[in-house]
Backbone bond lengths (Angstrom), bond angles and torsions (degrees), N, CA, C in turn:
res aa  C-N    CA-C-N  psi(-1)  N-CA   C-N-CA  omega(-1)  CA-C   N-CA-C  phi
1 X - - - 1.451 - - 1.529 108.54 -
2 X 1.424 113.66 123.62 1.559 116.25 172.01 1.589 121.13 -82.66
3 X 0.970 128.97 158.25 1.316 135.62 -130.46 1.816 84.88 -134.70
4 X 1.858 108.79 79.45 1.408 98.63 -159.96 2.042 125.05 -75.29
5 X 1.302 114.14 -10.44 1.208 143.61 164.32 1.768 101.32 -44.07
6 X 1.548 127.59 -40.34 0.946 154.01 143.29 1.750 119.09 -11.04
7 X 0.976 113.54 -80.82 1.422 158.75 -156.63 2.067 101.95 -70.24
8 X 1.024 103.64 111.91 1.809 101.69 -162.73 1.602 110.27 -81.70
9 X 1.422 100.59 -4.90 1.815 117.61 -179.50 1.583 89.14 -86.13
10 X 1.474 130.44 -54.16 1.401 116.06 171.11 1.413 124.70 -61.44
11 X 1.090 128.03 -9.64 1.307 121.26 174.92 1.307 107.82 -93.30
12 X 1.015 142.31 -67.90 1.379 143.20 140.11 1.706 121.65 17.67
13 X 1.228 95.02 -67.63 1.439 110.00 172.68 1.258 120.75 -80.16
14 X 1.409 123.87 -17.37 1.473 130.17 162.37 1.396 116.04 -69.17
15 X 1.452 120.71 -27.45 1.041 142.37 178.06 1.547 114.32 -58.89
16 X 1.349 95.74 -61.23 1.124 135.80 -154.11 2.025 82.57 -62.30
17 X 1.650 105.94 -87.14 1.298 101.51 161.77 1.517 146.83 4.88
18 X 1.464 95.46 -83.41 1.688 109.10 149.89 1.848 118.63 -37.02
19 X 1.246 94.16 -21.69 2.052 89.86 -176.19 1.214 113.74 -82.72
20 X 1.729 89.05 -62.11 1.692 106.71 171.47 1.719 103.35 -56.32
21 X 1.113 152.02 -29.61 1.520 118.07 150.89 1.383 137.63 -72.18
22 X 1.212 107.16 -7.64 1.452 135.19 160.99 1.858 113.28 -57.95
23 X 1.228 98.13 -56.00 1.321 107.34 -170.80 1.284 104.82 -74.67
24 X 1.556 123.38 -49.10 1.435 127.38 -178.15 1.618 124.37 -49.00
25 X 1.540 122.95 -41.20 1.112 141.39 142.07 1.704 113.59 19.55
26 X 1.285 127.76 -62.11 1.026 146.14 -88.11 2.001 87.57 -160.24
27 X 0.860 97.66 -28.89 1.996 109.07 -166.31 1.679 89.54 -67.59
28 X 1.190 109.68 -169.83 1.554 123.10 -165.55 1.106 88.68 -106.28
29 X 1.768 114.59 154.82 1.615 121.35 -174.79 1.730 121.77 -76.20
30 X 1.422 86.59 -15.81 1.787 101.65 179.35 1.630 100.43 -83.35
31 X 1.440 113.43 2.11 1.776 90.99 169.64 1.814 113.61 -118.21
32 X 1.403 103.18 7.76 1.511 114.77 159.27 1.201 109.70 -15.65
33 X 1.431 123.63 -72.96 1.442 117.94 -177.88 1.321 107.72 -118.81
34 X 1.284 116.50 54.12 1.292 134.62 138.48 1.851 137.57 -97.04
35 X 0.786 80.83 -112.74 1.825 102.70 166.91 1.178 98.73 -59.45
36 X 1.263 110.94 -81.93 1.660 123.58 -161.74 1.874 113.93 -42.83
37 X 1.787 106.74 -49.59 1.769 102.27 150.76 1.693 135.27 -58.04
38 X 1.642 91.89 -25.87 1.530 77.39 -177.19 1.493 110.36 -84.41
39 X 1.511 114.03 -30.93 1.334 110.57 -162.42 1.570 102.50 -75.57
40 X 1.457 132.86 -9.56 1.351 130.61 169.87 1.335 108.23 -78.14
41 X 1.334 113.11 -44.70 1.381 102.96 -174.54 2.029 111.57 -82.53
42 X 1.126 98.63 16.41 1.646 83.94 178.01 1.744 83.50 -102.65
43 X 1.291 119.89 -63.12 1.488 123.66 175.79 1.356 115.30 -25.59
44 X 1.723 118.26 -29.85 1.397 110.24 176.53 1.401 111.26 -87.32
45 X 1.127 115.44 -11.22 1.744 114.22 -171.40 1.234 92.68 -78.57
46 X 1.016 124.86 -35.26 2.380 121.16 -169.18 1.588 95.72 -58.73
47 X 1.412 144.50 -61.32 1.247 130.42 -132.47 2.396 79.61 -104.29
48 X 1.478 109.89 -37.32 1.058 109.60 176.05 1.614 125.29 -45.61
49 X 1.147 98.72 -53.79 1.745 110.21 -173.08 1.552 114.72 -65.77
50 X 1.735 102.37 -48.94 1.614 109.92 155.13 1.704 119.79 -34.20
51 X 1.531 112.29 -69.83 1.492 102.85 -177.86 1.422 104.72 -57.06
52 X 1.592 136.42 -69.31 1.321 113.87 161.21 1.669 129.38 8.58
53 X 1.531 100.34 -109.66 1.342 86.99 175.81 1.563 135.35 -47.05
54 X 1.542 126.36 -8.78 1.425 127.36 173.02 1.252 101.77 -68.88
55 X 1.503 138.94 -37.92 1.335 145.32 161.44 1.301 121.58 -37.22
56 X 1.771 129.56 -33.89 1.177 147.29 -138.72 1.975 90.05 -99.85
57 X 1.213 112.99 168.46 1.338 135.61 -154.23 1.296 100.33 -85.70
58 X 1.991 111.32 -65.67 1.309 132.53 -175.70 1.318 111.64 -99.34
59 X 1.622 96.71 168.43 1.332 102.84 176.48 1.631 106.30 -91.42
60 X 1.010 123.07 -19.30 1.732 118.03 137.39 1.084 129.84 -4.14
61 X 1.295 93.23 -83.99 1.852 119.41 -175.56 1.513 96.69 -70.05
62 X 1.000 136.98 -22.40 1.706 125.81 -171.72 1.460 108.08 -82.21
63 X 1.801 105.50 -24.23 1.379 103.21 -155.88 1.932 95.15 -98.00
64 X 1.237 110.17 -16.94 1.700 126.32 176.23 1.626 95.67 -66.23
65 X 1.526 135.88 -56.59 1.143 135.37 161.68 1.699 129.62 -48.09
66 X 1.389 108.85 -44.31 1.242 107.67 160.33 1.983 124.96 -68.85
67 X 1.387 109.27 -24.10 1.467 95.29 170.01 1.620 99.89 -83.35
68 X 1.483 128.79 -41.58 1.496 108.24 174.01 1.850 114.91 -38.59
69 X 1.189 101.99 -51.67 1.664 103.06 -167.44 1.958 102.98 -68.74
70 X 0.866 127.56 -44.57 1.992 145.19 154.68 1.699 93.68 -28.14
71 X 1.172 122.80 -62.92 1.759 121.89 -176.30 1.779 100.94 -80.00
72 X 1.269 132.10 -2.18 1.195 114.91 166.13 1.699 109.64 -81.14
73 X 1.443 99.25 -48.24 1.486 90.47 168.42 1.211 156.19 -5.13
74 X 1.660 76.70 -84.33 2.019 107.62 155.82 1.427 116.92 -34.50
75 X 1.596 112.94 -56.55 1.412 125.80 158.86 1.483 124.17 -16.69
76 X 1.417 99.86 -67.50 1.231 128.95 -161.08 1.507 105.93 -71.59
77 X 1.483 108.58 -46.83 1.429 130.82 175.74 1.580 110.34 -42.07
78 X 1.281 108.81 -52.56 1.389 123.13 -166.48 1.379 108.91 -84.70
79 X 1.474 115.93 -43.39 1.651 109.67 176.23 1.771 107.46 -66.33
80 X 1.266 106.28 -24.32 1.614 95.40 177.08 1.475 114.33 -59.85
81 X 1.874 116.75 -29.37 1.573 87.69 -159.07 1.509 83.02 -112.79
82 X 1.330 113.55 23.37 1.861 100.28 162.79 1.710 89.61 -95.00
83 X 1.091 130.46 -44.03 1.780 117.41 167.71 1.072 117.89 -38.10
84 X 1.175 114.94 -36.57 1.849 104.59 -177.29 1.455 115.52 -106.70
85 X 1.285 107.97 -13.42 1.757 108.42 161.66 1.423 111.28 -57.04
86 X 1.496 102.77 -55.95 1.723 109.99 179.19 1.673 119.31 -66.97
87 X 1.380 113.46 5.98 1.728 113.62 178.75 1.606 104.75 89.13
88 X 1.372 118.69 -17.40 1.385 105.87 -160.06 1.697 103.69 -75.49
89 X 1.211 130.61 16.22 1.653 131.62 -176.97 1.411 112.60 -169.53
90 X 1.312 99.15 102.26 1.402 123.14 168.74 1.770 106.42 -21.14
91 X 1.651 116.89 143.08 1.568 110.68 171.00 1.265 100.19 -52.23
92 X 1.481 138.72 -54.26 1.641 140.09 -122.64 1.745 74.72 -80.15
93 X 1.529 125.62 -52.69 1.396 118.54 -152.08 1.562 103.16 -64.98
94 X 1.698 111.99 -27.90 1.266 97.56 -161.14 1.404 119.61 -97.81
95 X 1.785 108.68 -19.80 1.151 95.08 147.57 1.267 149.28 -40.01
96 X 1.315 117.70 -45.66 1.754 144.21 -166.38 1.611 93.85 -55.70
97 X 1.551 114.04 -67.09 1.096 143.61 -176.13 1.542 121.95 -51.51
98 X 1.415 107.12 -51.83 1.470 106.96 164.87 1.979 110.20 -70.99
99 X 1.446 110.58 -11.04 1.452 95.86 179.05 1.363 90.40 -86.69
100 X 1.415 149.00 -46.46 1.472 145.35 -172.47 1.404 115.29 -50.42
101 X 1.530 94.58 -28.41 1.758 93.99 -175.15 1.346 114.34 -107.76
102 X 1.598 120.78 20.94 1.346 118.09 -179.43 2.030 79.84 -127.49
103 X 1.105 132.78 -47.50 1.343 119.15 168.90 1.875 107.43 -34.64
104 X 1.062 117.00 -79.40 1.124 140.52 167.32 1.570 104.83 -5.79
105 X 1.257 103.89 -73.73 1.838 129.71 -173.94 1.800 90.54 -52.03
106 X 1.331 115.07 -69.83 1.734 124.43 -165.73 1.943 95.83 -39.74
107 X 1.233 105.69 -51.28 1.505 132.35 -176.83 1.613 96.49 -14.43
108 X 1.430 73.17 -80.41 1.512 96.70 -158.85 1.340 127.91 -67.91
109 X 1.871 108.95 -25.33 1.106 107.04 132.91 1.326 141.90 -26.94
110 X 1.061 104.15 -69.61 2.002 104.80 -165.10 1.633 93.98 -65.05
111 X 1.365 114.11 -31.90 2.038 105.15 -171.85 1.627 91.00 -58.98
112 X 1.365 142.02 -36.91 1.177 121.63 -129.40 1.714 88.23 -102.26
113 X 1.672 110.87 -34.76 1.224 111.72 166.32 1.680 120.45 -50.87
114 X 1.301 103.95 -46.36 1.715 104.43 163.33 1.566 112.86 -48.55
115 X 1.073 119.66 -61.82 1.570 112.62 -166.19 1.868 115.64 -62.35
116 X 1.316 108.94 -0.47 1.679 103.91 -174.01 1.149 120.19 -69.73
């Protein structure tokens, strides 16, 4: 069992997390359970799915968790630049953010390439 607290793709993405609710804050009240839920809850699946699979037996199962958390990304990727199409996120924020979440994405790549 890996010890996912460990792991610099989980910190990263915990990070990362903490922003994207940071940033959301701030969105219009009519997207509460819009945007503003989904894009938290995809942001929580990246650092989530990671500890997950660190829990898991194989490096199989770690690497099945890491492409779940890899497709949250994408998620994440995409609700960022419908946030800033719609005004709800400053360029400066969304730049920063789309570089955290494409670092992030590369991340988790190369771990998953390690585990084959």
């Amino acid at each position: 069992m890996r010890d996912f607290k460990k792991y610099d793709i989980w910190k990263l993405s915990h990070q990362f997390t903490l922003d994207i609710y940071t940033s959301t804050k701030s969105f219009p009240k009519e997207e509460i359970y819009g945007i503003v839920s989904q894009i938290r809850r995809a942001s929580t699946s990246i650092p989530t799915n990671i500890s997950e699979g660190c829990g898991r037996d194989s490096d199989s199962e770690f690497n099945r968790f890491l492409t779940i958390a890899l497709g949250s990304t994408s998620e994440v990727e995409y609700l960022l630049i419908l946030s800033k199409e719609l005004e709800y996120i400053d360029s400066n924020t969304f730049i920063q953010l789309e570089e955290n979440i494409n670092i992030i994405k590369k991340k988790i790549y190369t771990l998953k390439q390690k585990l084959k």
